[in-house]
C-alpha positions as a Markdown table, in Angstrom:
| # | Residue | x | y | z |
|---|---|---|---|---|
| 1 | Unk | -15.8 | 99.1 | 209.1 |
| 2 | Unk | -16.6 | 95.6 | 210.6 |
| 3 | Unk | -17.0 | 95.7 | 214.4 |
| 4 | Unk | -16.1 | 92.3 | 216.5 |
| 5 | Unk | -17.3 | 91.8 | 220.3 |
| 6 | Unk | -14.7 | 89.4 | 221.9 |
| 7 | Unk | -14.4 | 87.7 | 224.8 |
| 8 | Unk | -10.4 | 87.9 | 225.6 |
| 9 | Unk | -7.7 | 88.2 | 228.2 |
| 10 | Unk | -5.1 | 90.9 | 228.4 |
| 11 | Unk | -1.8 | 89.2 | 227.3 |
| 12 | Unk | 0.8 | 92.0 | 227.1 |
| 13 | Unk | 0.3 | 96.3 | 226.8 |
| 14 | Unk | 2.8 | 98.8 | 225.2 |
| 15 | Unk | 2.3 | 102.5 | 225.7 |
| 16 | Unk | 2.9 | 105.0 | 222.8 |
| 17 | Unk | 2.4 | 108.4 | 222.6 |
| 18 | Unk | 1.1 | 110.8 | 225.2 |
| 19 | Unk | -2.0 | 108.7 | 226.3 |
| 20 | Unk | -2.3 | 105.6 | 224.3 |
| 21 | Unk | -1.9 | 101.6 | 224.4 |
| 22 | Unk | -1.1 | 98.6 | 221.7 |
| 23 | Unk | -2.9 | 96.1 | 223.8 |
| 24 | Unk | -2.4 | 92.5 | 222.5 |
| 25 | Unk | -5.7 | 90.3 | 223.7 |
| 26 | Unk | -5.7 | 87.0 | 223.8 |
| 27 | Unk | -9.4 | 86.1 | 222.3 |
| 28 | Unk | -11.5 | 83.0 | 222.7 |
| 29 | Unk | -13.2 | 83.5 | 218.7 |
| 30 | Unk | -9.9 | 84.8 | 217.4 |
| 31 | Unk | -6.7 | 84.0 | 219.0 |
| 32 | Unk | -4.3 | 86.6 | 219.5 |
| 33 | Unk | -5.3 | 90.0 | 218.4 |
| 34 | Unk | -3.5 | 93.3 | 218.5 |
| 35 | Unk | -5.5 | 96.5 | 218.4 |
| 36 | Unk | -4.4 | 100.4 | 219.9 |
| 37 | Unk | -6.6 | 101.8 | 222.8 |
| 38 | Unk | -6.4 | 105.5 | 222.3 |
| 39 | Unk | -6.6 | 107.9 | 225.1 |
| 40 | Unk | -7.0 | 104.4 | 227.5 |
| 41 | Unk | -4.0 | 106.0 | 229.7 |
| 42 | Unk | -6.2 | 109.0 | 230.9 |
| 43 | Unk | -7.7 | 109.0 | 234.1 |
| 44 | Unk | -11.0 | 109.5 | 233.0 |
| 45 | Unk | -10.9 | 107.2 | 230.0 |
| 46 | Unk | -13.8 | 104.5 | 230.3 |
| 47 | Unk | -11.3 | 101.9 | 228.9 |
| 48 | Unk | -8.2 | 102.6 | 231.5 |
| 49 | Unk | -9.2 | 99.7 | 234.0 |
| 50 | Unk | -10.0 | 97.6 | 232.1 |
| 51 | Unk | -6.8 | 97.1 | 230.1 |
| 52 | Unk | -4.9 | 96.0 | 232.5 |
| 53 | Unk | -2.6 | 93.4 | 232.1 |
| 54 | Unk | -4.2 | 89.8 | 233.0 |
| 55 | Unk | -7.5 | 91.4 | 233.0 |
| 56 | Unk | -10.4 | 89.0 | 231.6 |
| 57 | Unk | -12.6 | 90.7 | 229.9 |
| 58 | Unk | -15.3 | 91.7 | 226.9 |
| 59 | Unk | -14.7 | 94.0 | 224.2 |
| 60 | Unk | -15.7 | 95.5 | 221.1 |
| 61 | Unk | -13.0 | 95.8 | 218.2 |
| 62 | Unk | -13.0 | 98.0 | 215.2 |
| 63 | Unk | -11.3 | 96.3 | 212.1 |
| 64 | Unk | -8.9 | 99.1 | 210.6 |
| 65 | Unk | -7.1 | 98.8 | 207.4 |
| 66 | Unk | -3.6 | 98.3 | 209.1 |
| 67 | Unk | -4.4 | 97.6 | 213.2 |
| 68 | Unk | -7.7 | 97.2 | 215.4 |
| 69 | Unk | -9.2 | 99.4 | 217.4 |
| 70 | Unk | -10.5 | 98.7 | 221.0 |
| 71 | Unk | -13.5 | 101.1 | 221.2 |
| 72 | Unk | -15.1 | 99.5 | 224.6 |
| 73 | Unk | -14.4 | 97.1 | 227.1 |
| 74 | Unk | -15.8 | 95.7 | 230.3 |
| 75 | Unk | -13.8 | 93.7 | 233.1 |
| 76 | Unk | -15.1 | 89.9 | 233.4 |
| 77 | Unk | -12.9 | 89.2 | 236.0 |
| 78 | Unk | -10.1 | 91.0 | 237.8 |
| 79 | Unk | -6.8 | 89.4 | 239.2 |
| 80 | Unk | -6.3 | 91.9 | 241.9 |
| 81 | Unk | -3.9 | 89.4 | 243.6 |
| 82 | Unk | -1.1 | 89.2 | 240.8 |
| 83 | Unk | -0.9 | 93.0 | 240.6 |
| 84 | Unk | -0.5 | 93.0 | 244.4 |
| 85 | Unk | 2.3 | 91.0 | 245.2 |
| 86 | Unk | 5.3 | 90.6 | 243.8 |
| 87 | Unk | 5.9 | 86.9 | 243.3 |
| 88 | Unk | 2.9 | 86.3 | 241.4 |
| 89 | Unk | 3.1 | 89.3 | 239.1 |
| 90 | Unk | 6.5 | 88.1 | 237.7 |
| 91 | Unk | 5.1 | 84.2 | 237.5 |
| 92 | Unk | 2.1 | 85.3 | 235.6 |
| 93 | Unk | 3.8 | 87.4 | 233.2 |
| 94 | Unk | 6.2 | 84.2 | 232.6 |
| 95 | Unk | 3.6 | 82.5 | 231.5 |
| 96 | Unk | 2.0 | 85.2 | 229.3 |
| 97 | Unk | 4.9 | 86.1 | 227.9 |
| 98 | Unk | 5.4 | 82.1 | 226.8 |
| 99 | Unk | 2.5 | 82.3 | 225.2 |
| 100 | Unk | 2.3 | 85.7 | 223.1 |
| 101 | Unk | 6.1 | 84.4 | 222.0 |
| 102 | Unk | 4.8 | 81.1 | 220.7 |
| 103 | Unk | 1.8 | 82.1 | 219.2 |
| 104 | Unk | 0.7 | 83.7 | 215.8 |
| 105 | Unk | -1.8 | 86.6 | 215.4 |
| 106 | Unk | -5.5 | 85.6 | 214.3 |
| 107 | Unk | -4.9 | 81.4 | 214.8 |
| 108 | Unk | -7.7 | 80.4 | 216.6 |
| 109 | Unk | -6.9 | 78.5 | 219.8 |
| 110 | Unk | -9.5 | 78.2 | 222.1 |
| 111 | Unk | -7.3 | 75.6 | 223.9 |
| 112 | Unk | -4.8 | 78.1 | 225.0 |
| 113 | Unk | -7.5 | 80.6 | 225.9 |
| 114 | Unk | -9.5 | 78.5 | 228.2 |
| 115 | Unk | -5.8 | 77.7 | 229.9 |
| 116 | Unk | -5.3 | 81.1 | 230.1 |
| 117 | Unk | -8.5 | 81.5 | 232.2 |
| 118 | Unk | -8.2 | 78.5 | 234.4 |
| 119 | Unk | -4.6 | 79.6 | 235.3 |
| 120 | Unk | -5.6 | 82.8 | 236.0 |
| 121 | Unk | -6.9 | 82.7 | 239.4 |
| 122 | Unk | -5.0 | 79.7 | 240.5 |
| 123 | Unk | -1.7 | 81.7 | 240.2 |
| 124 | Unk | -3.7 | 84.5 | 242.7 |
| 125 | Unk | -4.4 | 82.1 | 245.0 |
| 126 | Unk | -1.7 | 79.1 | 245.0 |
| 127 | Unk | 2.1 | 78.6 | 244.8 |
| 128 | Unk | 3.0 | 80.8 | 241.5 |
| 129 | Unk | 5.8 | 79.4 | 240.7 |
| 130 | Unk | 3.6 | 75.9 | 240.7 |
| 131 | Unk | 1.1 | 76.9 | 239.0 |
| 132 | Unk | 3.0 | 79.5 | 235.8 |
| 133 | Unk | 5.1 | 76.4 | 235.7 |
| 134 | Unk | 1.8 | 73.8 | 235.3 |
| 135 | Unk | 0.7 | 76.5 | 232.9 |
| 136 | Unk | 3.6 | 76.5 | 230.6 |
| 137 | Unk | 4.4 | 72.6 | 230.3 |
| 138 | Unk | 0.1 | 72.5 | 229.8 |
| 139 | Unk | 0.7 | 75.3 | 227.3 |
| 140 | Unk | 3.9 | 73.7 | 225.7 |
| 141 | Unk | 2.3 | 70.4 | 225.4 |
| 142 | Unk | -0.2 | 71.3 | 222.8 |
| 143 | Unk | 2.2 | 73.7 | 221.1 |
| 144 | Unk | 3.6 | 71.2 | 218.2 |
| 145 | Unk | 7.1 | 71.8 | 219.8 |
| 146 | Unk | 6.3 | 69.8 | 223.0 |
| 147 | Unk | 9.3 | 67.6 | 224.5 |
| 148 | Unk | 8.1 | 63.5 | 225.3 |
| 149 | Unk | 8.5 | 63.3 | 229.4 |
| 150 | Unk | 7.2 | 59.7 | 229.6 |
| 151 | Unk | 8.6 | 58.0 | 226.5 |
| 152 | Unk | 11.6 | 57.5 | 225.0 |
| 153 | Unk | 12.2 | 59.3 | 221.8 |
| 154 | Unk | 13.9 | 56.9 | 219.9 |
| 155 | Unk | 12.3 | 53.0 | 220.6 |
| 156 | Unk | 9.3 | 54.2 | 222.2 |
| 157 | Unk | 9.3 | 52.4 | 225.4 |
| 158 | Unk | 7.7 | 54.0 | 228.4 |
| 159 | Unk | 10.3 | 55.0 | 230.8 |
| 160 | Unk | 10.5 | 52.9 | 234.4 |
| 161 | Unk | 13.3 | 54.5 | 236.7 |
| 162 | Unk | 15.9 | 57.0 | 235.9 |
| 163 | Unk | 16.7 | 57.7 | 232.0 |
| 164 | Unk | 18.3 | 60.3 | 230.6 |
| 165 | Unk | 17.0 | 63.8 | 228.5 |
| 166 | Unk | 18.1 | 65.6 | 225.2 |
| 167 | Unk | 16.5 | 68.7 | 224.3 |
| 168 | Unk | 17.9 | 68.5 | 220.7 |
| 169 | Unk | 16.4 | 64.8 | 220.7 |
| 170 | Unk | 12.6 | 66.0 | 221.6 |
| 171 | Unk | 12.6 | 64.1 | 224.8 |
| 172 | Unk | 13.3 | 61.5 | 227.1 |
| 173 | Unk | 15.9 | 59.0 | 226.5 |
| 174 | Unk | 16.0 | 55.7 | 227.5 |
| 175 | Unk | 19.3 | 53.5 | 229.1 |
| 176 | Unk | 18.8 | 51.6 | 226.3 |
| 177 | Unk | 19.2 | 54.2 | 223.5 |
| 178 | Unk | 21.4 | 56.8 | 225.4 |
| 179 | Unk | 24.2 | 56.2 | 222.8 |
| 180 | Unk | 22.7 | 57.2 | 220.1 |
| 181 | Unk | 21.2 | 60.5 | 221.6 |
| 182 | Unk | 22.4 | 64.0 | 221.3 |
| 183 | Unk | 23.1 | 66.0 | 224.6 |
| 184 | Unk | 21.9 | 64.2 | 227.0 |
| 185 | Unk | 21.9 | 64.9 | 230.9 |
| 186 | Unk | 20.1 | 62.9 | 233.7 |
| 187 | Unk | 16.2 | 62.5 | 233.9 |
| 188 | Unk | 15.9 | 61.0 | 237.3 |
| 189 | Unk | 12.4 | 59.7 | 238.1 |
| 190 | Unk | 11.1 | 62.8 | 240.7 |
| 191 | Unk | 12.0 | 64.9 | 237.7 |
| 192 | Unk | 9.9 | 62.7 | 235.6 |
| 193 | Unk | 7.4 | 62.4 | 237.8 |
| 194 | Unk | 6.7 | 66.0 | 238.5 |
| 195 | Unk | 6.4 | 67.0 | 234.6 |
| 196 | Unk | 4.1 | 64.1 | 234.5 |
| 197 | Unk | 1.8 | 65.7 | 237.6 |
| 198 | Unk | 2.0 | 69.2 | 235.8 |
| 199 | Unk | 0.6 | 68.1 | 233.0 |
| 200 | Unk | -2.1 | 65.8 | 234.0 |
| 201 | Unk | -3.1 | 68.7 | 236.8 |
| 202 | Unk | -6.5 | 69.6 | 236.5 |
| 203 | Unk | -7.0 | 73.4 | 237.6 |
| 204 | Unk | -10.1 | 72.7 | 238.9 |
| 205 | Unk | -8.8 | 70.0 | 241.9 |
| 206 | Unk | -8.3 | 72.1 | 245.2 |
| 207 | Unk | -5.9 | 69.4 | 246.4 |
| 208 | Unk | -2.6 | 70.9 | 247.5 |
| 209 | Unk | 0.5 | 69.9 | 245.1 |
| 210 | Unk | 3.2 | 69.3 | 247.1 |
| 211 | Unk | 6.8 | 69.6 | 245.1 |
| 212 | Unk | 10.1 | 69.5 | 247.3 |
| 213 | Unk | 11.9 | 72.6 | 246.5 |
| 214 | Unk | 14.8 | 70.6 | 245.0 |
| 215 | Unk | 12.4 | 68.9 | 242.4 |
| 216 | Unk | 10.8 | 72.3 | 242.0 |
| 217 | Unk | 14.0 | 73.9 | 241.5 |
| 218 | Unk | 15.2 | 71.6 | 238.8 |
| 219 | Unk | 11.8 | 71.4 | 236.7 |
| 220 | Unk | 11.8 | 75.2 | 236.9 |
| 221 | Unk | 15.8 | 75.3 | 235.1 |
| 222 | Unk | 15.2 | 72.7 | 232.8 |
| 223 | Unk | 11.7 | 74.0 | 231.7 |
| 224 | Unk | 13.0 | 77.8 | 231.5 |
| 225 | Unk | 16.1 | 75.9 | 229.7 |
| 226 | Unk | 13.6 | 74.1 | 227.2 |
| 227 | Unk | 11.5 | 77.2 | 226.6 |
| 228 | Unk | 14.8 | 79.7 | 225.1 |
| 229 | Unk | 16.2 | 76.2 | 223.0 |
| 230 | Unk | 12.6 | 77.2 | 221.2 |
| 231 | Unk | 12.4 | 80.7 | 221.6 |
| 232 | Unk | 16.3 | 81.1 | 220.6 |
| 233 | Unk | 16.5 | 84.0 | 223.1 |
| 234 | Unk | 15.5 | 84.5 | 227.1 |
| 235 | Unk | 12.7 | 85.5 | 228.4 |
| 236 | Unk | 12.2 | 89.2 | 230.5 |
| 237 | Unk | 9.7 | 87.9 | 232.8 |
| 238 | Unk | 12.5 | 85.2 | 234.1 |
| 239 | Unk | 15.3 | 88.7 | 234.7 |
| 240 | Unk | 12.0 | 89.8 | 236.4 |
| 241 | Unk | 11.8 | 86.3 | 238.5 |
| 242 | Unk | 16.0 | 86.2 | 239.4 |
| 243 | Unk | 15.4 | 89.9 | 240.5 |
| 244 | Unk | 12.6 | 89.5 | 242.6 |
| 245 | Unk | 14.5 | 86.5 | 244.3 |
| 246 | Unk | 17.8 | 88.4 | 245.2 |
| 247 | Unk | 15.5 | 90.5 | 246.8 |
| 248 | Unk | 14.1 | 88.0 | 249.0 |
| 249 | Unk | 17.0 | 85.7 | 249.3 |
């Protein structure tokens, strides 16, 4: 049997059985990979840290007939942070659970993987809700699904003050062209402007992003609103998110 040592991140786990996992890895050589961790739910199991969810990590794979293997693994980096507080648990998984929905096992993607790792301890440190947001338009963008922010769909031109949006259209809208788009609603400029800043953010600047609440509010609901049109179904990690703010509110 053909053994693979990856270098991967842990994307989503599901238990089964008495003591087992299906952990689905998120690899730099290999994409996404599903493989079952037996026994990894016992105490004394070498693998039970390290397949944790968001963990980064390295680890050996067994190729099987029908599913992988894990066999070892060894933590790279741990996001103790996201497992610690409540906020930033449920805005990581959001954007994990964007990206195991849109992607395809074994597809290469080392775009998404390095994203993966560069979001990782930005969302323990920073606003979540910033950064899993940054994540997912970043994400999005190079998905072949991606919506045109600064554009308009239909002539082209690049938008200069407040237009309009249609998610059925792929994108912005100009005044000029508004007629002849379907399902349109407002795409004032601060909207505008703040997908433009997600997705020309660098995640290695330390300069603070500073949204109002309003525009962070309304790039949150029309992202979240963009992601189902795709997906054709909601998201848990968002129930997760409303939960987690009628606790607070």
């Amino acid at each position: 049997m053909e053994t693979l040592t990856v270098e991967a991140v842990v994307l989503k786990t599901d238990d089964f059985g008495d003591a087992n996992r299906v952990v689905t890895l998120f690899t730099r050589e290999y994409g996404k990979v599903e493989a079952n961790a037996y026994g990894c739910r016992r105490t004394r199991s070498p693998l039970s840290g390290a397949l944790q969810m968001f963990n980064h990590i390295s680890a050996e794979l067994t190729r099987g007939a029908k599913v992988d293997t894990i066999r070892e693994a060894d933590i790279i980096h741990f996001y103790d942070a996201l497992t610690n507080d409540l906020e930033r648990l449920a805005y990581a998984s959001l954007l994990f659970e964007i990206v195991n929905r849109m992607t395809l096992p074994r597809q290469s993607e080392r775009e998404t993987f390095d994203l993966l790792t560069k979001a990782l301890p930005v969302l323990g440190k920073r606003n979540p809700k910033i950064a899993a947001l940054i994540g997912a338009c970043q994400f999005m963008e190079t998905s072949g699904v991606q919506l045109n922010f600064s554009r308009c769909v239909h002539c082209g031109a690049e938008l200069d003050g407040d237009a309009a949006i249609s998610l059925l259209d792929g994108g912005a809208v100009c005044m000029n062209c508004i007629d002849a788009a379907q399902d349109c609603r407002p795409y004032p400029t601060a909207l505008r402007r703040t997908f433009e800043t997600m997705l020309g953010f660098d995640w290695r600047d330390d300069t603070r992003l500073s949204f109002n609440s309003r525009q962070l509010d309304a790039a949150e609901n029309f992202f979240l609103e963009y992601v189902h049109s795709v997906l054709g179904g909601g998201l848990k990690s968002v129930q997760f998110i409303r939960a987690i703010e009628g606790l607070t509110g």
